[in-house]
C-alpha positions in Angstrom: -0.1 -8.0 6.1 1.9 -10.9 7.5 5.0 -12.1 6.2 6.9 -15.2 7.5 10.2 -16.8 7.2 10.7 -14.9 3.8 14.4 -13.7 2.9 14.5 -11.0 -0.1 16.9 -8.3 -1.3 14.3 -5.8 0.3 10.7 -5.3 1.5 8.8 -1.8 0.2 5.1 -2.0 1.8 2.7 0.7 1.5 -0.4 0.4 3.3 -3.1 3.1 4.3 -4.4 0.9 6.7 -3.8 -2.4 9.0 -1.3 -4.0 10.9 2.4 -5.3 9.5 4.0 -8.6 11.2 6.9 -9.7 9.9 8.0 -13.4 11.7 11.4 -14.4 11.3 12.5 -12.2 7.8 15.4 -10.1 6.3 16.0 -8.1 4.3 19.2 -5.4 4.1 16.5 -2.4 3.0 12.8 -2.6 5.1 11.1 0.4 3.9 7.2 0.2 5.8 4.6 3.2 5.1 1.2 2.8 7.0 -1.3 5.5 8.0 -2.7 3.4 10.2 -1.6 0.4 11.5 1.0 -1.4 14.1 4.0 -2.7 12.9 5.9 -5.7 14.6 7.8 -9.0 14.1 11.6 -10.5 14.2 14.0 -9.9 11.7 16.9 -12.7 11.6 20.1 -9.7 11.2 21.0 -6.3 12.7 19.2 -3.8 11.4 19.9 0.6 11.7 16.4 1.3 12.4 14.7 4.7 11.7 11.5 4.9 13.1 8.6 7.9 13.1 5.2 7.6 14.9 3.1 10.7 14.8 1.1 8.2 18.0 2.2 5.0 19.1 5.0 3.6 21.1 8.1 2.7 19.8 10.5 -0.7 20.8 13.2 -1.9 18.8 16.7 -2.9 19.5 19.6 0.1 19.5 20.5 0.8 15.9 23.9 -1.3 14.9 25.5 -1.9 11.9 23.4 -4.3 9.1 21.3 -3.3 7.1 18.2 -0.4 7.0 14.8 -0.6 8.5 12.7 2.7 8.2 9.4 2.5 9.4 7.0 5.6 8.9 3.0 5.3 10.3 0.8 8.3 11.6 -0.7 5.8 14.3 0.9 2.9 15.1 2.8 1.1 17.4 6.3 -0.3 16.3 8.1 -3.4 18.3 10.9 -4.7 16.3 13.2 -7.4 17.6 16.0 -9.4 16.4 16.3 -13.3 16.8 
């Protein structure tokens, strides 16, 4: 799943398998479920994010005020950034 330059109240994605890049999005609630899969990308505000990787590594800026980003996948790497 890739998702560019799109702005929405929130982003809920589900996904038993594959990789999730978001380039240059926001959202104040990110909510990203994958069994399998790496999840990347920029987001364009601060985000509070709450990650859990059974197996993967995890890089994302130091949770700060803005709004949510949970990310939950079994095996997966996660790199987050803001722009």
């Amino acid at each position: 799943v890739g998702i560019t330059n799109v702005i929405a109240d929130s982003f809920d994605i589900d996904t038993a398998s594959g990789n999730v890049v978001f380039d240059k999005c926001d959202a104040d609630k990110i909510d990203v479920d994958t069994a399998s899969g790496d999840v990347s990308g920029t987001f364009l505000s601060e985000k509070n994010f709450d990650v859990d990787t059974a197996s993967g590594d995890v890089n994302t800026p130091r949770s700060s005020k803005g709004g949510v980003c949970k990310v939950d996948t079994a095996s997966g790497d996660v790199d987050l950034d803001i722009v």
